[in-house]
N, C-alpha and C positions, 0 to 999 in steps of 0.2 A: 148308148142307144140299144134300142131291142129288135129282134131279129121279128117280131111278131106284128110285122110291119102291116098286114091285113087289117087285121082287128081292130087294131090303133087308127090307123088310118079313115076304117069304115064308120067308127065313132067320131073320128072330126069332121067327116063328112056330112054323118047326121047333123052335127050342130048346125050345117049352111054355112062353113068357112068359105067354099065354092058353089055359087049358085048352079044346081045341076049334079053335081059329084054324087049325090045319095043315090043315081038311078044307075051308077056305073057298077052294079053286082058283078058283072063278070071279071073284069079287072081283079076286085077284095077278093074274088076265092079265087082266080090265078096266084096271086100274091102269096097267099095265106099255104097253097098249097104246090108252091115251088120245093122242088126236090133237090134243093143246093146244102151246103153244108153248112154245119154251125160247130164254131170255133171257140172253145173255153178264153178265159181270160185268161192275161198276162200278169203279172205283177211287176210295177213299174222299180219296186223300191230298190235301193240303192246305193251308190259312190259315183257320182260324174265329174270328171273331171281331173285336174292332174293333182296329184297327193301330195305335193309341197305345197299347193296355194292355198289362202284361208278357207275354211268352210263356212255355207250359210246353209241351215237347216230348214230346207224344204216339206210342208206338210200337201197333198194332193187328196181335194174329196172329187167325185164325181161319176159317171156311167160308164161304160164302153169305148168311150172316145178318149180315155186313158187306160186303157186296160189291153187295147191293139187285138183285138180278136182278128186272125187270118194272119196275126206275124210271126215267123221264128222268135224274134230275139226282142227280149222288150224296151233294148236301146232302141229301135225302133221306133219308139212310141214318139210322138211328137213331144211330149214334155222330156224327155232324157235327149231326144236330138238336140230343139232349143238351147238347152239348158250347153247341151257341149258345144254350142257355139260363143260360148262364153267361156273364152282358153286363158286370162288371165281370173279366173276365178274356179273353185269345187263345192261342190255339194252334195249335201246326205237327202235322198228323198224317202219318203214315208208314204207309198199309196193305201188311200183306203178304198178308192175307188171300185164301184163291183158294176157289171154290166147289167144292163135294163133298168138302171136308178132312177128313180122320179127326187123331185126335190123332196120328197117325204119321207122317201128313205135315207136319201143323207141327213137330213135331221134326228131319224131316229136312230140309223145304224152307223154312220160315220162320223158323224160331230162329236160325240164324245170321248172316241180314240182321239181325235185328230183335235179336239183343243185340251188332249188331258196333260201338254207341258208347251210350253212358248215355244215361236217359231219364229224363223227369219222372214219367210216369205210362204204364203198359203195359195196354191193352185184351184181355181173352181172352174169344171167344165161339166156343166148338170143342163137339163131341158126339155132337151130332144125327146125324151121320149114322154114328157109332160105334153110338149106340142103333140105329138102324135098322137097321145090315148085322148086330147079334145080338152086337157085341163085348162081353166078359167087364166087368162092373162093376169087378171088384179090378185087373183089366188097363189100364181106362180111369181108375181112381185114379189107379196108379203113374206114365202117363203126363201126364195132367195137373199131376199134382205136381211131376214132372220139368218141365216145362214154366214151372209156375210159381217153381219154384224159379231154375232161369235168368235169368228176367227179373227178380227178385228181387236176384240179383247186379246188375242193368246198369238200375235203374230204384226211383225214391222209395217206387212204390204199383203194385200191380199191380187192378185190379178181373175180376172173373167175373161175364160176366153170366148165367152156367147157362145152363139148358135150359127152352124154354118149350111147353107144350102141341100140338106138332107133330099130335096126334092130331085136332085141329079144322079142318084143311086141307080142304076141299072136295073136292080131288083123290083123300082116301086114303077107302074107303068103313067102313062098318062090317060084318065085326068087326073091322077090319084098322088100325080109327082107333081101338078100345081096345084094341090092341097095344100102337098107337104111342106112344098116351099111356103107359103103362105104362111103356113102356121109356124115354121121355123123362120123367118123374117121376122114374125111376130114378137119368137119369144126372144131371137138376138137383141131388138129395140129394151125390150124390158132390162136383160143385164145393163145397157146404157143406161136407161133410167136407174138402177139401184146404183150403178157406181159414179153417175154424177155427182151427186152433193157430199160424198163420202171421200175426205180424204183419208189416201193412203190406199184406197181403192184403182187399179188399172184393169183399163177396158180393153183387149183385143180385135183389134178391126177385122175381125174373121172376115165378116161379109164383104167386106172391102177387096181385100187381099185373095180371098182364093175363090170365091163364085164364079168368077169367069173362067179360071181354069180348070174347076169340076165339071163345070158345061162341056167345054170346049175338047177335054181328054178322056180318052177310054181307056187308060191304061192305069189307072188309080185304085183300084179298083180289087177286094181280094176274091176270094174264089165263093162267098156267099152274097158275092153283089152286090151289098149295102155297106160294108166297113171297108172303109180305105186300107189298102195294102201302105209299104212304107214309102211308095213314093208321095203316095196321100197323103201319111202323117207328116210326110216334107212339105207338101203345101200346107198344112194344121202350122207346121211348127216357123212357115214364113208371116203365117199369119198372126202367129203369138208372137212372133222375137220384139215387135214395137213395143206391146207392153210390156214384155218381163225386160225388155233394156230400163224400160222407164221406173219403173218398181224398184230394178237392181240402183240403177242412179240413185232413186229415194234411202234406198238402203246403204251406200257406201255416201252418200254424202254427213258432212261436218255439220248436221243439222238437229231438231227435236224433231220428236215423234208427240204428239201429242203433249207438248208441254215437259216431256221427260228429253234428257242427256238421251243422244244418237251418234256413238263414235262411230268414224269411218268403216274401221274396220277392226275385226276380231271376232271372229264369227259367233256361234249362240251363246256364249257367253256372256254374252254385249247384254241379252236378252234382260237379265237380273233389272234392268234399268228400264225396262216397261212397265205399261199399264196390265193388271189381271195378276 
């Protein structure tokens, strides 16, 4: 996500996502010129979990929303909390993840780290700030699919955690926060649409799972009012554990991947026997 939440915003308003929003100028330069702080990124990469159990090799592309800007510590992050809720398994994580990402930066700057060797399972949390700066829905499909399609060659499971209610951020006022929602609704539906028809693809019911409780709490929240602190990334990371349980299943079950041998278990190793 990008802290440039004004400018983004005042561009999706132009488009008429909200009828009315374009005449709200005071709001976009409140926004734009709040004097709160900005918080570098974390780097999620890693060891989770306990060091006798198998490993599965985790690859993570995406913005802000893996990268915990406002945390100490990047277990924090919702994919490293997720991930250690899962005590009879370990894993090596790999973020490429960099903050204010549009899907076209991960295409350009992180897909090719992140599918240059096989992986067990691939993390994608990208959008938000596509929704924001007013990018095209069918344009933010086509990219994502690209996207997941890649990792799809070079990876067991790929999960999506969508897009979650950006419009409850403290920082963004109203009417500028039923923009946001709006447009980050929009683009949550799209990840369902790319990981419907895509097996081996899991969808995160973010919107499900935590919108009610970013509404409803004020204490989620880090110190530049738009990135969730960790009790946030705990709601992030309730929201993902349905899919990456379902993923990890996909992943330890006695099954084929695409027509190839899928043992249980024995972490990237296992790998040699996929497709790419």
């Amino acid at each position: 996500m990008s802290v440039l939440v004004g400018r983004s915003l005042a561009r999706a308003a132009g488009l008429g996502v909200v009828a009315g929003v374009a005449t709200a100028a005071g709001p976009i330069v409140y926004v734009g010129r709040l004097d709160l702080p900005e918080h570098p990124d974390l780097d999620a990469s890693g060891r989770v979990g306990r060091p006798d159990r198998p490993v599965l090799d985790v690859v993570v592309v995406g913005d802000s929303s893996c990268t915990g800007p406002g945390l100490h510590d990047p277990r924090d992050i919702w994919l490293n909390q997720v991930l250690g809720r899962f005590g009879d398994q370990a894993f090596t994580v790999a973020s490429y993840a960099v903050g204010g990402a549009q899907t076209t930066d991960v295409i350009t700057d992180q897909l090719p780290a992140a599918t240059a060797r096989r992986r067990d399972l691939a993390l994608v949390s990208i959008g938000t700030n596509d929704a924001l700066h007013g990018r095209s829905p069918v344009g933010v499909h086509d990219r994502l699919a690209h996207i997941v399609d890649a990792l799809l060659e070079r990876s067991g499971a790929v999960m999506l955690l969508g897009v979650g209610d950006v419009g409850t951020a403290p920082r963004i006022p109203f009417p500028l926060s039923a923009v946001a929602t709006t447009v980050a609704h929009t683009v949550d539906r799209v990840h369902a649409r790319v990981a419907r028809p895509r097996a081996r693809v899991f969808k995160a019911p973010m919107w499900e799972l935590t919108t009610a409780s970013f509404r409803r709490r004020d204490d989620v929240w880090s110190t530049d009012r738009f990135h969730p602190n960790a009790d946030g990334h705990a709601l992030w990371a309730d929201g993902a554990e349905p899919a990456v349980a379902a993923a990890l299943d996909h992943l330890t079950a006695p099954t084929t991947v695409g027509g190839y041998p899928h043992p249980p278990t024995g972490g990237s190793s296992r790998l040699t026997t996929w497709p790419g």
